[in-house]
C-alpha positions as CSV (number, residue, x, y, z in Angstrom):
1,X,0.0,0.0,0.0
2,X,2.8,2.5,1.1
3,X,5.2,1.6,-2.1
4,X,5.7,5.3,-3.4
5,X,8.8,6.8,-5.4
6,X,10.3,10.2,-4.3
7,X,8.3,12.3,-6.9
8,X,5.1,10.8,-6.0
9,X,6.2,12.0,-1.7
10,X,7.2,15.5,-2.8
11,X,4.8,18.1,-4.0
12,X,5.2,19.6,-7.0
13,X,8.3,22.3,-7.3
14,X,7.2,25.0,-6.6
15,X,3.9,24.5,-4.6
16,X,5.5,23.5,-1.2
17,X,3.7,25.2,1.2
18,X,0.8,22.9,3.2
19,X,-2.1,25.0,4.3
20,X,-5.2,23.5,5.2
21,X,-5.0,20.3,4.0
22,X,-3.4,21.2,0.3
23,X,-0.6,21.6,-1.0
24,X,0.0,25.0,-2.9
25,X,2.4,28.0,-4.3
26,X,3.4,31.1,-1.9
27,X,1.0,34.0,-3.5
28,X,3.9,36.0,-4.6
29,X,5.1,32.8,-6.5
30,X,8.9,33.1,-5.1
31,X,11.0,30.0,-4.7
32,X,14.4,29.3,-3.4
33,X,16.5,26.7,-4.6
34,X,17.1,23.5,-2.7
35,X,20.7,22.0,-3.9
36,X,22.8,19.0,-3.1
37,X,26.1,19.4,-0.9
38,X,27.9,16.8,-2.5
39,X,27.8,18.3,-5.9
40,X,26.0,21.7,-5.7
41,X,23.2,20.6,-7.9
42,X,19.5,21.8,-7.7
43,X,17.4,19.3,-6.5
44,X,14.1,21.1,-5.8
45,X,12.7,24.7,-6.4
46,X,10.6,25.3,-2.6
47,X,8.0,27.9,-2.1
48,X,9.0,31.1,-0.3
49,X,6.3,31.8,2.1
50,X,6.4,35.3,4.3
51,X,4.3,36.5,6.8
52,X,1.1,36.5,5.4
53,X,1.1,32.6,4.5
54,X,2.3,32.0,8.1
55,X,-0.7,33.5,9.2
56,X,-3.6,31.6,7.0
57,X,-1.4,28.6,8.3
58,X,-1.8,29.6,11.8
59,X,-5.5,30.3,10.3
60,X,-6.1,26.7,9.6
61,X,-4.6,25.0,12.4
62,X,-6.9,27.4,14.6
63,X,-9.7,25.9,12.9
64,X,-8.7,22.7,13.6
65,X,-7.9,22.9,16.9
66,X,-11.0,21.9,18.8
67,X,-11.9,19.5,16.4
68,X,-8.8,17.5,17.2
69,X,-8.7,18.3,20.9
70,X,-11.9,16.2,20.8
71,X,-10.7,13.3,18.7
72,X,-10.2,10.5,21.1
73,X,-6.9,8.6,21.6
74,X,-7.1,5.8,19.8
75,X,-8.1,8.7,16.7
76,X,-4.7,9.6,17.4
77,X,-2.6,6.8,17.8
78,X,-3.9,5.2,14.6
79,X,-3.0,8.0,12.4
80,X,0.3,8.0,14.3
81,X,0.5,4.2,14.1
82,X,0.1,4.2,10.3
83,X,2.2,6.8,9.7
84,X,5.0,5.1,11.2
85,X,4.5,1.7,9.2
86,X,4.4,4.2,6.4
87,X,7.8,5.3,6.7
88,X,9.1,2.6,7.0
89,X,8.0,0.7,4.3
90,X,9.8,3.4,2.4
91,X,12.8,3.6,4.4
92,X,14.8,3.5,1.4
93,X,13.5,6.6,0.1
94,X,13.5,8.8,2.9
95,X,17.4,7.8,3.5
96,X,18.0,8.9,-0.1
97,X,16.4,12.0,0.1
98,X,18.0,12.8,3.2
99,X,21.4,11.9,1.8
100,X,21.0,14.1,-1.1
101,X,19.6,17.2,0.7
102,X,21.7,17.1,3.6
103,X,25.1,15.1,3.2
104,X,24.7,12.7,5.4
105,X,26.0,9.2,4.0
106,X,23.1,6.9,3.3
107,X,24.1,4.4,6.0
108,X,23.4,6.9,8.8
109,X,20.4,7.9,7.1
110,X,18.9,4.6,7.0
111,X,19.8,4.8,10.8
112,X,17.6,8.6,11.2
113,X,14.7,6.7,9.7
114,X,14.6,4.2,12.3
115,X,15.4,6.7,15.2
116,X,12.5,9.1,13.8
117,X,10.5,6.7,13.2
118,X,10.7,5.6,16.9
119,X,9.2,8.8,17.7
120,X,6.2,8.3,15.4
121,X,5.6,4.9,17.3
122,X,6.8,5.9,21.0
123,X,3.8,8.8,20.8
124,X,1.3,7.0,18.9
125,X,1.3,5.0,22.2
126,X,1.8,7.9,24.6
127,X,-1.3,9.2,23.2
128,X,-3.3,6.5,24.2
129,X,-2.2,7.6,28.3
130,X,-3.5,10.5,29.1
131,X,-2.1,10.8,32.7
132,X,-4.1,12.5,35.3
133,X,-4.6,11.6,39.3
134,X,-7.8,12.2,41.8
135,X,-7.2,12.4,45.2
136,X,-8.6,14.3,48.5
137,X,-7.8,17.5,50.0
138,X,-7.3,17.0,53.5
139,X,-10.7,18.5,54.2
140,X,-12.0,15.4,52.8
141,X,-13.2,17.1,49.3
142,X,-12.1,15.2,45.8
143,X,-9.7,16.9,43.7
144,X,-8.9,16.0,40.0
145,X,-6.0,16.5,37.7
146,X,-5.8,16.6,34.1
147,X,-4.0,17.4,31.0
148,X,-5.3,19.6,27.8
149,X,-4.3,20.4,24.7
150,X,-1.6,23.7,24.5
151,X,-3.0,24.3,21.8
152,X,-1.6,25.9,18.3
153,X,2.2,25.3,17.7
154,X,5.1,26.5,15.8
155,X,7.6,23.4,15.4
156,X,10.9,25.3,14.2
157,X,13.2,22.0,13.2
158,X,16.9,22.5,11.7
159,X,18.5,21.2,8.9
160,X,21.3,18.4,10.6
161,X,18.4,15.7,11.4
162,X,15.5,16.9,8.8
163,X,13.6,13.6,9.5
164,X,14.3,13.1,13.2
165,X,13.4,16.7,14.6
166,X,10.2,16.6,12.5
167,X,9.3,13.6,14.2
168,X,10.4,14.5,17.5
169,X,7.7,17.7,17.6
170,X,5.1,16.6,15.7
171,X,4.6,13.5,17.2
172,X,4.0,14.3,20.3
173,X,1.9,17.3,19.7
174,X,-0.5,15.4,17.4
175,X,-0.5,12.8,20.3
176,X,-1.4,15.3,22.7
177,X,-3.9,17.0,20.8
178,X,-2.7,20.6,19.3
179,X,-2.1,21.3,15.6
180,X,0.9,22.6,14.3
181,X,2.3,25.1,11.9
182,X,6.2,23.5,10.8
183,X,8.8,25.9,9.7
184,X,11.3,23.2,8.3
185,X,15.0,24.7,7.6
186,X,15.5,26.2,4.3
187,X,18.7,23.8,3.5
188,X,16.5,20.7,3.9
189,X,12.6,21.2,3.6
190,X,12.3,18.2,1.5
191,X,12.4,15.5,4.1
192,X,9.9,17.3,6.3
193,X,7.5,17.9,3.0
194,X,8.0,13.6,2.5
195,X,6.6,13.1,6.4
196,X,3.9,15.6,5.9
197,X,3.0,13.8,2.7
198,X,2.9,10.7,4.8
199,X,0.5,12.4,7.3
200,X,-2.0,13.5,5.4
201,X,-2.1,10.3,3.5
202,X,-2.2,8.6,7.0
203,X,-5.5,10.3,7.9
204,X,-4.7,13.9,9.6
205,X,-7.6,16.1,9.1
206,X,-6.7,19.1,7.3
207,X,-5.8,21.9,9.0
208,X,-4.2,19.9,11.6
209,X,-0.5,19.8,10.2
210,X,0.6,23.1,8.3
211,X,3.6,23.5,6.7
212,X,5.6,27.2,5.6
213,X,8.8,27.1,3.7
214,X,10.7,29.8,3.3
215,X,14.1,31.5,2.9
216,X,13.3,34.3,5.1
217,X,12.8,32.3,8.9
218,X,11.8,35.9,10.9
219,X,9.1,37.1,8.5
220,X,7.7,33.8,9.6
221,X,8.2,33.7,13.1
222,X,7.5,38.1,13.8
223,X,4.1,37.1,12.0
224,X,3.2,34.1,14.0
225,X,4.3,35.1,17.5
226,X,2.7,38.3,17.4
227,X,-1.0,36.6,17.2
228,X,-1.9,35.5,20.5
229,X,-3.8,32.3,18.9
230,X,-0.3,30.8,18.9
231,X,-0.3,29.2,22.2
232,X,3.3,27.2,21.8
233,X,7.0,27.3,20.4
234,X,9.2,23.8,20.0
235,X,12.7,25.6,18.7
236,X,15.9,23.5,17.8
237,X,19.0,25.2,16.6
238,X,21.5,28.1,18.1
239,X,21.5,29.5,21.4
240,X,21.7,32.9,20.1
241,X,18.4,32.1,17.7
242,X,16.7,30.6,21.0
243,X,17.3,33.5,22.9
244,X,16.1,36.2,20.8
245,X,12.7,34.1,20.4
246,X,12.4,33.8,23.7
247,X,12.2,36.9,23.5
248,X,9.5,37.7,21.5
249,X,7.8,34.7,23.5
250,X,7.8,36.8,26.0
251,X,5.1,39.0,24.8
252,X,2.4,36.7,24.4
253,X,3.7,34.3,27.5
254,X,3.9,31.6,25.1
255,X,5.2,28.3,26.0
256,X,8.8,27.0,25.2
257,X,10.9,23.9,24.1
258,X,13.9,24.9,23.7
259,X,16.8,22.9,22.1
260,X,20.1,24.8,21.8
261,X,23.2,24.8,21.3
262,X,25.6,21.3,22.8
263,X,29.8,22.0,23.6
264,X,29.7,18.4,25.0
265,X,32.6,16.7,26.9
266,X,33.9,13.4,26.4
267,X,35.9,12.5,29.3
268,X,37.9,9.1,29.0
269,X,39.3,8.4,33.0
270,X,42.9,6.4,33.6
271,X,40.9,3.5,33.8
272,X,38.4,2.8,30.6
273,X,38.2,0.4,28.4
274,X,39.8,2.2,26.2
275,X,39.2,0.4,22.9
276,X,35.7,0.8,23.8
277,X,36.4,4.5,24.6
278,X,37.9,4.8,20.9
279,X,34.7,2.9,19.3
280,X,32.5,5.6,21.6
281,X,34.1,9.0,20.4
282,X,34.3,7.7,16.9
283,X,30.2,6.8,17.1
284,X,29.8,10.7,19.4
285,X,32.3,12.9,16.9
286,X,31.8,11.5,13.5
287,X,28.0,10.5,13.8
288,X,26.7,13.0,11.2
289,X,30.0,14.0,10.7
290,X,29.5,16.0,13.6
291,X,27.1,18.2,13.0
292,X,24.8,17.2,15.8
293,X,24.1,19.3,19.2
294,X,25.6,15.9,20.7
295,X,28.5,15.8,19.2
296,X,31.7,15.0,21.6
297,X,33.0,18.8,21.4
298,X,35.8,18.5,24.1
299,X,37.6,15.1,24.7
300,X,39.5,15.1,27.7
301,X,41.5,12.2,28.2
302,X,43.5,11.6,31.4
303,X,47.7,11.9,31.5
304,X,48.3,8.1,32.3
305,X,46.0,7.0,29.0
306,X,46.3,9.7,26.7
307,X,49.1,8.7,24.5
308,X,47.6,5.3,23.9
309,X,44.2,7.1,23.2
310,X,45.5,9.0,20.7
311,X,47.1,6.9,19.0
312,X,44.4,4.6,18.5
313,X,42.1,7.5,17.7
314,X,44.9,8.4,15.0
315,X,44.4,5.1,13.1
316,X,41.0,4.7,13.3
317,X,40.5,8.7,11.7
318,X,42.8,7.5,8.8
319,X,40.6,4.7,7.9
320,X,37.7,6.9,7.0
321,X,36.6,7.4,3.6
322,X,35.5,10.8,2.1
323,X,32.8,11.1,-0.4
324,X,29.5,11.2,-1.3
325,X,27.0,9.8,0.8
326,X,25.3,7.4,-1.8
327,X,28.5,5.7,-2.1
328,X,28.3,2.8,0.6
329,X,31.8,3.3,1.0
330,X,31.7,6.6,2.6
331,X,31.6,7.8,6.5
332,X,32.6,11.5,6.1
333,X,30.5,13.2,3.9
334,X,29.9,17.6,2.6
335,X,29.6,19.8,5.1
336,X,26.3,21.7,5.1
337,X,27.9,24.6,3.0
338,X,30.9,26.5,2.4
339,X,30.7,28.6,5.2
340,X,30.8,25.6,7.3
341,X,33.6,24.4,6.0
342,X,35.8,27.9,6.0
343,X,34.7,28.1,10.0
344,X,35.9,25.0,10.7
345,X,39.2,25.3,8.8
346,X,39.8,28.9,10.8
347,X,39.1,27.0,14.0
348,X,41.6,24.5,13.4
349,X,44.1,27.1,11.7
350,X,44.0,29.3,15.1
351,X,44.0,26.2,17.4
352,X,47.5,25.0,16.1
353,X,48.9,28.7,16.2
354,X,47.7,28.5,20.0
355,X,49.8,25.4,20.6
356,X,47.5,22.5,19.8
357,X,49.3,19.3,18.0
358,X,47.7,18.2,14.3
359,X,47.7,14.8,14.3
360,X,45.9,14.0,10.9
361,X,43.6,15.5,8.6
362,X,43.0,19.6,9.2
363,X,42.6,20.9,5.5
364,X,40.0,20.9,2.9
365,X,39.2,18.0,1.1
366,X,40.2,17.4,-2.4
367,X,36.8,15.7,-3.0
368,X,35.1,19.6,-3.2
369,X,35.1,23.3,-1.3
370,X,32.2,21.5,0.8
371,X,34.8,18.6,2.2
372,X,36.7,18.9,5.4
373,X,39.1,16.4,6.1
374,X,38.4,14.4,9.5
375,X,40.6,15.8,11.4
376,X,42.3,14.8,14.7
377,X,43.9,17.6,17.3
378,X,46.1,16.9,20.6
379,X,46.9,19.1,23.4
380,X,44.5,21.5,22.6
381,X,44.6,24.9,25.0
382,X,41.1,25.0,26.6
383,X,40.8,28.6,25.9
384,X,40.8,28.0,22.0
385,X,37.9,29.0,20.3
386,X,37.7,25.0,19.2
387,X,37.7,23.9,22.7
388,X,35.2,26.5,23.6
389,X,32.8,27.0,20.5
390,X,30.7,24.5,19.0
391,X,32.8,22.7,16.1
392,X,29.8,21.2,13.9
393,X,31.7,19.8,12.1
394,X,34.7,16.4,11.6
395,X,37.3,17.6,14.3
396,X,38.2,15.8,17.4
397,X,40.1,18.0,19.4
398,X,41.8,16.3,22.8
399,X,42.5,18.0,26.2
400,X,44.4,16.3,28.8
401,X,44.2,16.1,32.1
402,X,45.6,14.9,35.8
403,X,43.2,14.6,38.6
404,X,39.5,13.7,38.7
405,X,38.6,16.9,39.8
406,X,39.8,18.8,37.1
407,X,38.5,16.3,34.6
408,X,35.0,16.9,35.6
409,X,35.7,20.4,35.8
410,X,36.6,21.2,32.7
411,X,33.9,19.4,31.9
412,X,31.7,21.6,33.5
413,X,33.4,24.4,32.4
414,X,31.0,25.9,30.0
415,X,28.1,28.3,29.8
416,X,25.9,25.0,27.8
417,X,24.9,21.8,29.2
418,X,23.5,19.6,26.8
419,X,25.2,16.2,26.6
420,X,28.1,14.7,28.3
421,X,29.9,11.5,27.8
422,X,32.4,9.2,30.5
423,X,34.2,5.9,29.9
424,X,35.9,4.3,33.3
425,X,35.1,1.3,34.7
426,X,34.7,2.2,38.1
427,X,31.4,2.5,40.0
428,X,32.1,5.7,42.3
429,X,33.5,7.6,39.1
430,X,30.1,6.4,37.1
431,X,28.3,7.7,40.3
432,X,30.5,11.2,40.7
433,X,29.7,11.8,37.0
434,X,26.2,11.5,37.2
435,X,25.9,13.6,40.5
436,X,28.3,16.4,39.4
437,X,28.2,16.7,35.5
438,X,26.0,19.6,34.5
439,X,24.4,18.2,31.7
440,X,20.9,17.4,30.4
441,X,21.7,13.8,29.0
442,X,24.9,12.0,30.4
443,X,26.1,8.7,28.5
444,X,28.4,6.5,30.6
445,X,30.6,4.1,28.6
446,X,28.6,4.9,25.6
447,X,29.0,6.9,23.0
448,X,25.3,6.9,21.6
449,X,22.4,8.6,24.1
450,X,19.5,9.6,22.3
451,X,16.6,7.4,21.9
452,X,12.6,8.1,21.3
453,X,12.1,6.5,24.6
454,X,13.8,8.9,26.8
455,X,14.4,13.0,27.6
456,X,16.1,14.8,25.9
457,X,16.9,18.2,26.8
458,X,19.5,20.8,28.0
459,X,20.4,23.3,31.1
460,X,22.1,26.2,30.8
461,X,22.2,27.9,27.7
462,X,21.2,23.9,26.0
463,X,17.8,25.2,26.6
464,X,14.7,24.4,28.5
465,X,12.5,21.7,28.3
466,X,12.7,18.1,27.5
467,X,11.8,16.1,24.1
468,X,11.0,12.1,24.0
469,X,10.2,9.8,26.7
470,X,7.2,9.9,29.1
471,X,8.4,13.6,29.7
472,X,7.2,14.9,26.0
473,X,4.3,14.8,25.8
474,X,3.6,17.7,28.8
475,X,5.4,20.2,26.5
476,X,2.0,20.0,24.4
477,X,-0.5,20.1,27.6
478,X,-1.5,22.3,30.2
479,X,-1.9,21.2,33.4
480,X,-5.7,22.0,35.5
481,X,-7.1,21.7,38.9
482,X,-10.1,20.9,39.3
483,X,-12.2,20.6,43.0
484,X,-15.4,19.0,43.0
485,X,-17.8,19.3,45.5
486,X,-20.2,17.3,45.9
């Protein structure tokens, strides 16, 4: 039943906005051009929506909104449900389009489809608990507790997991009852416009899932958070970009998900496994090339077992291949864009003038000017900008140090807090890094942490609120009191 091609998931070029149920051009019949990083070719012409579109979009879902507030749960979870088989009976195609609009090699794409698609599945059964409590006041009256709908959302998702951060907002909105407007990044709308595809075909009543693509993100977002019927704001991307729509949150008291920016440590004690420590940071740097909030930003490797580290690190970096995605032999694919690629090579440039080592890599790549060599740094000064800044991209860059204390330290030692990573083998360090490390999500002799199943979420300047797990599906609901008297 679900057996489509690519052409037959994507609108139209050129008619890629999704308001009320259809799928149609912006009004002022702009596009922007949707290319391939491997090769710079034009894959897709997308429909530039402003301010105006946002708003019938906002329009629609309005109109939905009581509507499917009322639909019951199993409503819910079937079109959920169905969705999800959906996807992944074309699996295949989802990877490929992912692989050609963002980089990503097609092996780790397959592996998005499953992880989104866990989200799918994990809130088509959330929505079926609806969790509430009665109970007494200690006068003896009843009191009851339930959860409603938010109501009207703007899902903001970013362009490193197009599949994944769709899933991991929509999902759980639909399962708790709002409807959405989606603002999908401008450098890979075409995954989200595939899901949506798979939505509506999956049963969601129009006006329930709204899509606006567009090249110009604040025309969207000034529109839709000065109208007080928008009631909700799921954000992933920059810290800077959270804060200022935070911001404008403010006005209307909106409410906020906020996943920001990651610097996250990797902190390998004097007595890890440390082959096992290797296979981690390759899986926590190099997954997506690193470009992932969860990326291992910082390794800090203790004296006694840093050499050894290294040089294991060293030969398993020289053994990746470079190239495009669709070719099954590759693990490092383009960067994003250019400007990616000229941070990261400044980043490195100015880390070795500061007194870091270059092991391997730390150049372009002779494969294109979107290529960055994986690259492997040692004795990196913790006040370079590549120990302190977000690298997004395929740099390892390793810190050492002596004691435990300053281990979890310099760990600690930065304004964000969004993932954190540990090998040791011993219980009281496992135990001191889960008390101290100021982190949302904390992996412990594992270099993977993120799953459907679980929160995900930062402190400090990571952001607020939590994503996945039983915890999701509050960011979509209000809480009420209610006393009842007899």
């Amino acid at each position: 039943m679900w057996k489509y091609k690519v052409e037959s998931l994507l609108p139209q070029s050129g008619t890629s906005l999704f308001i009320d149920g259809q799928w149609r051009a912006a009004d002022s019949g702009r596009v922007f051009e949707v290319d391939n990083p491997a090769d710079g070719s034009t894959l897709y012409q997308a429909s530039d929506g402003d301010g105006q579109e946002a708003l019938a979009a906002l329009d629609s879902a309005e109109r939905a909104q009581e509507s499917w507030a009322q639909s019951t749960p199993q409503e819910r979870r079937d079109i959920l449900q169905t969705a999800y088989e959906a996807l992944m009976d074309n699996k295949e195609i989802f990877a490929e389009l992912m692989t050609r609009e963002m980089g990503k090699s097609f092996k780790q794409a397959l592996g998005e489809v499953d992880y989104g698609g866990g989200f799918l599945k994990w809130f088509s059964e959330e929505a079926m608990r609806e969790y509430g409590r009665t109970f007494r006041l200690p006068d003896g009256r009843k009191g009851l507790v339930t959860h409603d709908p938010v109501g009207p959302c703007y899902l903001i998702t970013p362009w490193n997991f197009p599949l994944a951060m769709g899933t991991r907002k929509i999902g759980p909105a639909l399962a708790a009852g709002d409807t959405v407007v989606v603002k999908p990044a401008a450098m890979t709308p075409l995954t989200t416009l595939a899901l949506v595809e798979i939505l509506r075909q999956a049963g969601v009543p129009k006006g329930v899932v709204n899509v606006i693509t567009t090249s110009h993100s604040s025309h969207i977002s000034d529109a839709l958070f000065a109208d007080h019927r928008l009631r909700k704001v799921s954000f992933t991307g920059s810290t800077p970009v959270g804060v200022k729509l935070m911001k404008q949150a403010a006005d209307n008291v909106l409410r906020t998900s906020m996943e920001l920016g990651g610097n996250a440590p990797f902190v390998v004690f004097d007595d890890a496994d440390i082959d096992a420590a290797v296979d981690g940071v390759m899986l926590a740097k190099f997954r997506n090339y690193g470009e992932a909030c969860t990326s291992a930003n910082r390794i800090l490797v203790q004296k006694g077992v840093a050499d050894q580290f290294v040089a294991k690190v060293k030969e398993r970096i020289e053994a990746l291949v470079v190239g495009d995605g669709m070719d099954e032999a590759t693990d490092i694919g383009p960067l994003i864009d250019v400007k990616a690629v000229d941070r990261i090579g400044h980043l490195v440039d100015e880390a070795v003038s500061e007194g870091a080592e270059l092991i391997v890599g730390g150049h372009r790549d002779e494969h294109g000017e979107r290529y960055f060599q994986p690259t492997l740094l040692d004795r990196v000064p913790r006040q370079s900008r590549v120990y302190t800044e977000e690298i997004f991209g395929p740099v390892l860059a390793v810190s050492r140090f002596d004691s435990d204390e300053e281990g979890i330290q310099a760990a600690n030692d930065t304004p964000y807090g969004l993932a954190a990573y540990a090998y040791t083998s011993s219980i009281k360090r496992s135990e001191l890094m889960q008390r101290r490390s100021e982190s949302g999500v904390l992996a412990i002799n594992s270099g993977v942490l993120s799953d459907a199943t679980v929160p995900f979420g930062g402190v400090k300047q990571s952001g607020v609120g939590r994503e996945g797990g039983a915890e999701g599906i509050f960011e979509y609901m209000t809480t009420k009191y209610t006393l009842l008297v007899p």
